[in-house]
N, C-alpha and C positions, 0 to 999 in steps of 0.2 A: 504494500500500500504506500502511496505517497506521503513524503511527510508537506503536513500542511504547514502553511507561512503564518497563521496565527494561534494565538495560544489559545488554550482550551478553557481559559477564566473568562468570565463572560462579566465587561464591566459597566455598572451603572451610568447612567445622565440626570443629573438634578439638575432643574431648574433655577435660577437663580436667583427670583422675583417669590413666588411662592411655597419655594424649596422641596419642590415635590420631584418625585422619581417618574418617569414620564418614557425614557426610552433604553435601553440593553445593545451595547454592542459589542466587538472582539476588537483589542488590540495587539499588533504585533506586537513580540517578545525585546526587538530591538529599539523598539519608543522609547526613551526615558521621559520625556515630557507628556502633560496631563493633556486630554484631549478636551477643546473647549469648538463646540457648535452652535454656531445660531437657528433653531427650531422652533416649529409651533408648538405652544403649552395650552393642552385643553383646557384646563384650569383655570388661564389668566387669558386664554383666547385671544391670543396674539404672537407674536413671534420675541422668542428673549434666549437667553445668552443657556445655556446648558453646558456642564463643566461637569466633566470624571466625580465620582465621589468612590468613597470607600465603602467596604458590603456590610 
């Protein structure tokens, strides 16, 4: 089987506005830096800033 290019922990997106966990994604193993997205938050029904947190 191949090995896959990302890791098999699967890391949260919190919101940043009303700190809510909203999306799940994979990071590669060779990122040190935190992954920060701007998405929509159903919650606050608008688009806001979404940053890595810990599980």
């Amino acid at each position: 089987m191949a090995k896959s290019k990302f890791s098999e922990n699967l890391i949260k997106l919190k919101c940043q506005e009303c700190k809510r966990f909203n999306y799940y994604t994979r990071k590669k193993k060779s990122l040190d830096r935190k992954l920060e997205f701007n998405k929509y938050c159903k919650w606050c029904k608008k688009r806001t800033i979404h940053k890595e947190a810990k599980k």
